[in-house]
Structure formats: structure tokens, C-alpha cells
N, C-alpha and C positions, 0 to 999 in steps of 0.2 A: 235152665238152659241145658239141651242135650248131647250141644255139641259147640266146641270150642269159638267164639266168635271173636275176631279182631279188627278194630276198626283201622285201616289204615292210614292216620291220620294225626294232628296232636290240636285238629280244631279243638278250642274249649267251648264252641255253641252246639257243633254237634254232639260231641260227649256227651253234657246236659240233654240234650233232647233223647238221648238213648238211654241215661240213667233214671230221667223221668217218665220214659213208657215202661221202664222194669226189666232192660234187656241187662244179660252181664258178659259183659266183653273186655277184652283187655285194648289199648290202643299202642298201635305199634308205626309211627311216622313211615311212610315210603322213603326211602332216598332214590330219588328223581331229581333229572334234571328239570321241572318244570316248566320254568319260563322257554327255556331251549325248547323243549315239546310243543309249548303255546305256539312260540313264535312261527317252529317248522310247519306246524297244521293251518296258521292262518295264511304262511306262504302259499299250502298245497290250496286253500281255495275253504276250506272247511269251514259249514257256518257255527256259529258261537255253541250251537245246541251238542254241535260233535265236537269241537273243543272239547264243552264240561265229559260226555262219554269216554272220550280217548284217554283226558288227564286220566279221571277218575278210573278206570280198567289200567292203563300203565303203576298206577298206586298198587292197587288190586292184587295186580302181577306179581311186582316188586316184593310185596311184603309175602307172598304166598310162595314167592321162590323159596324163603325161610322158615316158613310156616305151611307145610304143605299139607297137615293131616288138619290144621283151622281153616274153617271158612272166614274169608277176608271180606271186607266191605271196603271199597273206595270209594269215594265222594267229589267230586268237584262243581262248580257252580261259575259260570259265566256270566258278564254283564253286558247288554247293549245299549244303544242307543242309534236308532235307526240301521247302517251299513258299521257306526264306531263301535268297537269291543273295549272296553276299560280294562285295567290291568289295578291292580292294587296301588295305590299312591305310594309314595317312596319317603316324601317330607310333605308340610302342613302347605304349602303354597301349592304342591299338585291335588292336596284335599280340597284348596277352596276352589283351585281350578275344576276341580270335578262337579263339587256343588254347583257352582254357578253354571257349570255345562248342563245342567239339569235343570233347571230353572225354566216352571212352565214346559216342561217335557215328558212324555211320558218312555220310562225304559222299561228294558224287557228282563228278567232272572233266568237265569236255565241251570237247575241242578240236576245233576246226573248219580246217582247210582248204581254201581254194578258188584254184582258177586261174586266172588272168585275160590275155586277149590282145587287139591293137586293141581293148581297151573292153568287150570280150565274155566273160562266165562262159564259160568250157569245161569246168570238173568241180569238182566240191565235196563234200567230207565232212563228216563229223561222227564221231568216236570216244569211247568213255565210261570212266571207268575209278573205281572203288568204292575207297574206301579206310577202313579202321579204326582208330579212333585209340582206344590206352586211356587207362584213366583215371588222369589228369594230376591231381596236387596246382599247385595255386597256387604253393608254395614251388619246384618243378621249372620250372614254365614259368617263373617268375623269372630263378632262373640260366641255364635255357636261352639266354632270350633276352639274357643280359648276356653268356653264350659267343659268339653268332651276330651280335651287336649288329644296324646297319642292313639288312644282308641280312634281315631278316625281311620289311623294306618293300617289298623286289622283288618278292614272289608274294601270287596273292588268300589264301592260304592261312597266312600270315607262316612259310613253313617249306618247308625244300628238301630234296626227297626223297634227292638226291644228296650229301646232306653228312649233320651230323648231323640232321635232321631227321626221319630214318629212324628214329629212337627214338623216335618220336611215336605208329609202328602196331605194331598186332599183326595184323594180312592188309592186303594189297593186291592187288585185282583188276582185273586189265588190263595193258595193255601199258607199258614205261619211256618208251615216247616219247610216246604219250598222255598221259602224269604231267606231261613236263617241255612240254606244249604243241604238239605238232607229230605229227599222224599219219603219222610217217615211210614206214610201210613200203603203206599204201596210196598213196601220193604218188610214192613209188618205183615202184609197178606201172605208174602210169598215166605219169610220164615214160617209161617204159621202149616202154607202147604205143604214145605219138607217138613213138618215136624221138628224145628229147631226148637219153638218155642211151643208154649201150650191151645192149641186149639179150642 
């Protein structure tokens, strides 16, 4: 690595996914008011795709106020469901509520990535990925979630593609790193083009 990378962030799936392409970066959480940010951008009108860009560039920002000779990564990932945007469940009865809201549904992912240096965007994405949930009896998502217990509470979605949560679809379209938050492999080209990593 040539030059100092921080992720701004303390996901433990993204981590993983940037340990396991070989990248080394340090992770540094934003302090943000997030939910306040979510809430404000969905007042002003913004759809779920610029939510995920706004969070994740506000991240970006924040930790690159601190870090201004690192290049920052922030990340965020939104979830829909036709016009509804999910928000992470809080306790196990908004997880099953989720689940079951999904049932026979197909919802949409939108993670965003952006780079940030002395202060300044230098490159930003946006990725989307379709997923298919069948239809879920009540009595399922029950013991699901009494198998998965708290892990549900970590994702907008109360469910992890990479564990059991995979018995939740019948298709998924799009990329696995889009699913788990992080548009890896566009992120990878563009370090590649500044010469952060090895070409």
C-alpha cells in the first residue's frame, strides 16, 4: 500500500472484505450523526441511492477532517422496498417485522462508496443489487431468528446473506459485495488507477 488508507467505518463485513482482497488500512468510525443525516435527506426528497452517497461522503469527511494526509473510504448501504426505506431494526420483534415485510418481495440494496482526501471527494459510487425473498410463514421467521438471535440487529435487512440468511431468497441479483456493503471491485479499479495499490 502506498499510501495511507482508512476506512471510515467499524463494519466488521466490510473490514473482512478489504482484508481479504489484500488491501491494509486502518479503520477509523465517523462520528456522525447518522440517523439525523438519514432522516434530514429523506425529508428533502432524496432517493434511497443518495441517502447511501450522502451517509457515506459525510463518513468520508468527518474522518478525513482528522486524517487529512489519508485517503478515507466511507461506505453506506441503503435498503428499499418499493417507495419504503428500512432503517436497521432496534429489537427482535422489528426483525421479524422486517422479515415478514419481505415475504414474497423483491427489495432493492444500494451501497455507496466514496473517497475522500485533504477534505476533497475524489471518486464516488453507487452499486445496486435485487434480491428475492420467498414466502416466509411466521412460524419460520420465528425460529430463524431464535437460531441467528442478535445478529439480526446488525443489518437494515435483520439477515446476513453470508450465514443462514441465504434461506431467506429464491434469486439474487448483483454482485456479493454489493450485498455485504462495499462496492469492492469498482473501488479496487480506481485505487489501482491512482496507484494506491499495485497495478
Amino acid at each position: 500500500m502506498k499510501q495511507e488508507l482508512i476506512l471510515a467505518s467499524s463494519s466488521a463485513s466490510r473490514q473482512m472484505l478489504m482484508r481479504n482482497a489484500g488491501l491494509t488500512f486502518s479503520a477509523i468510525p465517523a462520528d456522525i450523526d447518522e440517523r439525523a443525516l438519514d432522516e434530514q435527506l429523506e425529508r428533502d426528497g432524496a432517493s434511497p441511492e443518495e441517502v447511501a452517497l450522502e451517509l457515506a461522503k459525510a463518513k468520508a469527511l468527518a474522518v478525513s477532517k482528522l486524517h487529512s494526509a489519508a485517503l478515507v473510504l466511507g461506505c453506506d448501504q441503503t435498503m428499499a422496498l418499493g417507495t419504503r426505506v428500512y432503517h436497521k431494526p432496534k429489537t427482535m420483534a422489528e426483525a421479524e417485522a422486517h422479515l415478514l415485510s419481505l415475504s414474497g418481495q423483491v427489495h432493492r440494496l444500494n451501497s455507496a462508496a466514496v473517497l475522500v482526501h485533504a477534505g476533497e471527494v475524489i471518486w464516488q459510487t453507487v452499486s445496486s443489487a435485487e434480491l428475492a425473498v420467498r414466502i416466509l410463514s411466521a412460524e419460520f421467521v420465528s425460529r430463524h431468528l431464535q437460531r441467528v438471535g442478535d445478529r439480526a440487529l446488525t443489518s437494515v435487512g435483520a439477515y446476513q446473506l453470508e450465514g443462514e440468511g441465504i434461506q431467506l431468497f429464491t434469486s439474487v441479483e448483483g454482485d456479493y459485495f454489493t450485498i455485504l456493503g462495499l462496492p469492492l471491485l469498482p473501488l479496487l479499479s480506481k485505487l489501482r488507477d491512482m496507484d494506491v495499490i499495485d497495478g
